[in-house]
Backbone bond lengths (Angstrom), bond angles and torsions (degrees), N, CA, C in turn:
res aa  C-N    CA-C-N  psi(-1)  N-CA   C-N-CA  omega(-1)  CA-C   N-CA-C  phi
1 X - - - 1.447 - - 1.536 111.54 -
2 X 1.467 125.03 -35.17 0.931 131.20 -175.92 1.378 110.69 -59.06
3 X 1.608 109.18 -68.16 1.613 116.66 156.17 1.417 135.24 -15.28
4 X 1.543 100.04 -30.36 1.744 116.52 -177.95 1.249 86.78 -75.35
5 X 1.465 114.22 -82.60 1.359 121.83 -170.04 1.940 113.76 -29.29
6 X 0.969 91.07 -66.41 1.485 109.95 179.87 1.560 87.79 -47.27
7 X 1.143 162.04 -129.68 1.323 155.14 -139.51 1.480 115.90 -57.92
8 X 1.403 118.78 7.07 1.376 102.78 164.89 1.549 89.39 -104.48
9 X 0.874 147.08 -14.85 1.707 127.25 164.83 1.208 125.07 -71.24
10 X 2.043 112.75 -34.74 1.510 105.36 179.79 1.508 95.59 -74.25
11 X 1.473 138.60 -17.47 1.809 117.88 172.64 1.529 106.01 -66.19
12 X 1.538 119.89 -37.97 1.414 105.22 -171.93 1.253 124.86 -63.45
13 X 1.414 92.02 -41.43 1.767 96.22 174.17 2.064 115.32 -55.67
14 X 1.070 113.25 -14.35 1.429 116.13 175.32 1.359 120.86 -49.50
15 X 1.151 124.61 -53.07 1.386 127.00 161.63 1.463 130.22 -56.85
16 X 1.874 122.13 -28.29 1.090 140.77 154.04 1.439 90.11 -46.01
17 X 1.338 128.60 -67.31 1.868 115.07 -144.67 1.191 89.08 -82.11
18 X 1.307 145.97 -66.24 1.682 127.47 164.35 1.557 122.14 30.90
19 X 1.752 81.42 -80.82 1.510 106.24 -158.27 1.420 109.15 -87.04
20 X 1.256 111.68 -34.13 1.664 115.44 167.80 1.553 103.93 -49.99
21 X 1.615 122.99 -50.96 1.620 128.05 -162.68 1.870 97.64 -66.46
22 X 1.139 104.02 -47.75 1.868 119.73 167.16 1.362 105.82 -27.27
23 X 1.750 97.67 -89.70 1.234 110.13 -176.72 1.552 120.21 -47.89
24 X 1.185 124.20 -16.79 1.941 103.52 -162.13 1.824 89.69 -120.38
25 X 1.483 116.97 -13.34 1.671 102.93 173.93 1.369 119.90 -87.00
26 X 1.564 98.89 -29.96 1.960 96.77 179.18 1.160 100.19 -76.93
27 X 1.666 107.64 137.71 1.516 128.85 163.21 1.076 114.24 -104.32
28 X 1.405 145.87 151.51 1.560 156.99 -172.05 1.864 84.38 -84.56
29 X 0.947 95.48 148.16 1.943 92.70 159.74 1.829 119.33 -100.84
30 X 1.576 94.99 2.15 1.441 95.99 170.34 1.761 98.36 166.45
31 X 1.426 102.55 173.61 1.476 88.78 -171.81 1.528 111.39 -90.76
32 X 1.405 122.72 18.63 1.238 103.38 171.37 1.649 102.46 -103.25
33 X 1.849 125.14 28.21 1.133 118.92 179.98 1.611 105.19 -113.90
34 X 1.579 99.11 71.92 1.662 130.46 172.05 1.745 108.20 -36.76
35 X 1.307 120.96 -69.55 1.560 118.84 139.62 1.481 125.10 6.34
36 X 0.827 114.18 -107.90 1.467 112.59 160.00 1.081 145.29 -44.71
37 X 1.465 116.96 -32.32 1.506 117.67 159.40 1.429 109.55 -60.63
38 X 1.541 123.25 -49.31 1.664 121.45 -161.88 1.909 85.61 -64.94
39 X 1.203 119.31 -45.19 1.801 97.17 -171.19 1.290 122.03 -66.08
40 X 1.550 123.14 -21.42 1.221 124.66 160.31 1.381 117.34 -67.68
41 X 1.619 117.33 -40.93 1.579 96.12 174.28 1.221 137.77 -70.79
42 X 2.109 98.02 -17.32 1.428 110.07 175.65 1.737 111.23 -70.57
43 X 1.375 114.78 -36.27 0.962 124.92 166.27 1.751 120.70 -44.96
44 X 1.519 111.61 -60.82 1.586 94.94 175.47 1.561 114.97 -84.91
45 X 1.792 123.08 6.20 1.719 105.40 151.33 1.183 109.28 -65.71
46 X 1.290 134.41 -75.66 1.156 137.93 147.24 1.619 120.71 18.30
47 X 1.307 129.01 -76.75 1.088 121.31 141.50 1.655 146.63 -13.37
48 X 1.438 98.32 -74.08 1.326 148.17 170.48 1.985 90.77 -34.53
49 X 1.191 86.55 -65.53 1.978 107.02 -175.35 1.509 108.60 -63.97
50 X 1.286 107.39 -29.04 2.131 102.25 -164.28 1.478 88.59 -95.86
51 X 1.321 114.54 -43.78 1.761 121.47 -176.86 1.723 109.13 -62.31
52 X 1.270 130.76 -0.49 1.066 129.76 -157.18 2.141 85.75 -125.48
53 X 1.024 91.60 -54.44 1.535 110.90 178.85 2.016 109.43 -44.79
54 X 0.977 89.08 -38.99 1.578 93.48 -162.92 1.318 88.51 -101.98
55 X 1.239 143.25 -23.92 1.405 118.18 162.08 1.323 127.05 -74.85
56 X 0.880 93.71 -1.20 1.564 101.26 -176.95 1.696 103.21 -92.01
57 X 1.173 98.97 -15.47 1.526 99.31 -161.57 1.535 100.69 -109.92
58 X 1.135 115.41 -15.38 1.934 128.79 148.01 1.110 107.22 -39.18
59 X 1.450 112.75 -70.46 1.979 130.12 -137.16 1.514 93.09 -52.54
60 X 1.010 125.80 -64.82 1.404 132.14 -156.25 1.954 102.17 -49.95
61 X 0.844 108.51 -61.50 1.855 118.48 -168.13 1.457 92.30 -46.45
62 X 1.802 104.30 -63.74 1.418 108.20 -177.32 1.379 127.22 -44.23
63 X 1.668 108.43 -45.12 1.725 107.18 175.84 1.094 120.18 -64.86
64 X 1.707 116.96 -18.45 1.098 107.93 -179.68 1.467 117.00 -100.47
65 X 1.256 126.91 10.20 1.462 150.51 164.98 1.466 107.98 98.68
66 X 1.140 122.26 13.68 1.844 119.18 -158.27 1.642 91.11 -75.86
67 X 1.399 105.81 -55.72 1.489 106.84 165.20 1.195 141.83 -89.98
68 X 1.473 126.04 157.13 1.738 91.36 -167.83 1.717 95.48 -112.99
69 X 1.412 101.00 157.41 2.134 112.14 -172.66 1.647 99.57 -17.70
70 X 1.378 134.41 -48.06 1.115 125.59 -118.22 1.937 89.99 -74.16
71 X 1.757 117.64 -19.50 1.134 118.52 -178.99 1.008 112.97 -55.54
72 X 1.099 132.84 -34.90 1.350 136.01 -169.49 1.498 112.74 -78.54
73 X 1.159 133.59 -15.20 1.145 138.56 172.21 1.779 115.03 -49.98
74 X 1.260 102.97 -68.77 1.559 90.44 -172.83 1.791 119.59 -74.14
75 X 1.528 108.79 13.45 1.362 109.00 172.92 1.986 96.88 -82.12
76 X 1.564 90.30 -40.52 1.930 99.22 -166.84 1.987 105.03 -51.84
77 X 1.638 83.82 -42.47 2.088 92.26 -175.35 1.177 93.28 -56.27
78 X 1.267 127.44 -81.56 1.962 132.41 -147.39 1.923 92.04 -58.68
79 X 0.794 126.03 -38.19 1.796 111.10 166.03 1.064 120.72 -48.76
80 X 1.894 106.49 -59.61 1.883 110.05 171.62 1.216 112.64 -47.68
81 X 1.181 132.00 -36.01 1.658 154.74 -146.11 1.522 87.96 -67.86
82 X 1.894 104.97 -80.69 1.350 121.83 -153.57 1.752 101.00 -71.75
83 X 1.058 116.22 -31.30 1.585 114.77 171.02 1.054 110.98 -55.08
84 X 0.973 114.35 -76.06 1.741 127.49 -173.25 1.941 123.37 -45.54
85 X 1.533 96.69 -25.99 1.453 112.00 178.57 1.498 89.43 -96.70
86 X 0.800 135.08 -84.90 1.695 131.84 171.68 1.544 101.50 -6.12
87 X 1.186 113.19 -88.45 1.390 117.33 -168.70 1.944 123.19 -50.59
88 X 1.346 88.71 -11.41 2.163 105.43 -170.50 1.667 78.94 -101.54
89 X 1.175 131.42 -49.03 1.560 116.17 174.84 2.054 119.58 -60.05
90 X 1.158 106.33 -40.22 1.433 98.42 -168.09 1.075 111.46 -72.53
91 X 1.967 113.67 -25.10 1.663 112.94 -169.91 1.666 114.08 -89.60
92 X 1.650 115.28 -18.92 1.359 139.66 173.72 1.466 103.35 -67.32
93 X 1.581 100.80 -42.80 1.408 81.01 -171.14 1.462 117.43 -128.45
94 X 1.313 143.29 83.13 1.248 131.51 -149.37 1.066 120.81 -80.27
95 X 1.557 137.96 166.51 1.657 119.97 -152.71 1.942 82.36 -110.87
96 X 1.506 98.70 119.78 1.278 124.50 165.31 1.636 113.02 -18.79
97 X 1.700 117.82 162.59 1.354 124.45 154.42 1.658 133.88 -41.30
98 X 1.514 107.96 -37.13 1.302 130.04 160.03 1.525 122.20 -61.68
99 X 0.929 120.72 7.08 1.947 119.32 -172.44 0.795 103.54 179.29
C-alpha cells in the first residue's frame, strides 16, 4: 500500500517538474516581450497550485507515519521554485505604462 501511495505522488509531482523546467528555461527577450512573461507567470501559478496540491495530498500518509517527511520535500521545492521565479520575474520586469 505504501508503494501505491509512494507512486501515486512521484506521478503527481510530474506536472510540478514540467512547469518548474517551463518556468526557469524560458527567458523574455526583453521587457516589452509581454507574451512570454504572462506564460512564465502563468506557468509559476500553475506551479504554485500543483506544488500546493500535492502537499496537501502528502500530509495525511506522513502524519500518519506510512510515509516518512522526506515526501514532502519536493512538493516544499516546486513552491520555493514557482515563488521565487514569479517574484524574480515581476520585480525584473515591471508591467509597462500601457497595463
Amino acid at each position: 500500500m505504501n508503494r501505491l501511495r509512494g507512486s501515486a505522488l512521484a506521478l503527481a509531482h510530474l506536472p510540478s517538474g514540467y512547469l518548474a523546467y517551463a518556468a526557469l528555461v524560458t527567458q523574455p527577450q526583453g521587457a516589452w516581450d509581454e507574451s512570454t512573461l504572462t506564460g512564465i507567470e502563468t506557468a509559476c501559478a500553475l506551479l504554485v497550485v500543483f506544488s500546493a496540491v500535492t502537499f496537501l495530498l502528502a500530509l495525511p500518509p506522513v502524519r500518519r507515519r506510512t510515509l516518512s517527511r522526506w515526501w514532502l520535500a519536493p512538493a516544499l521545492v516546486f513552491l520555493l521554485v514557482g515563488v521565487a521565479r514569479w517574484t524574480y520575474i515581476v520585480q525584473t520586469y515591471p508591467q509597462g505604462p500601457g497595463g
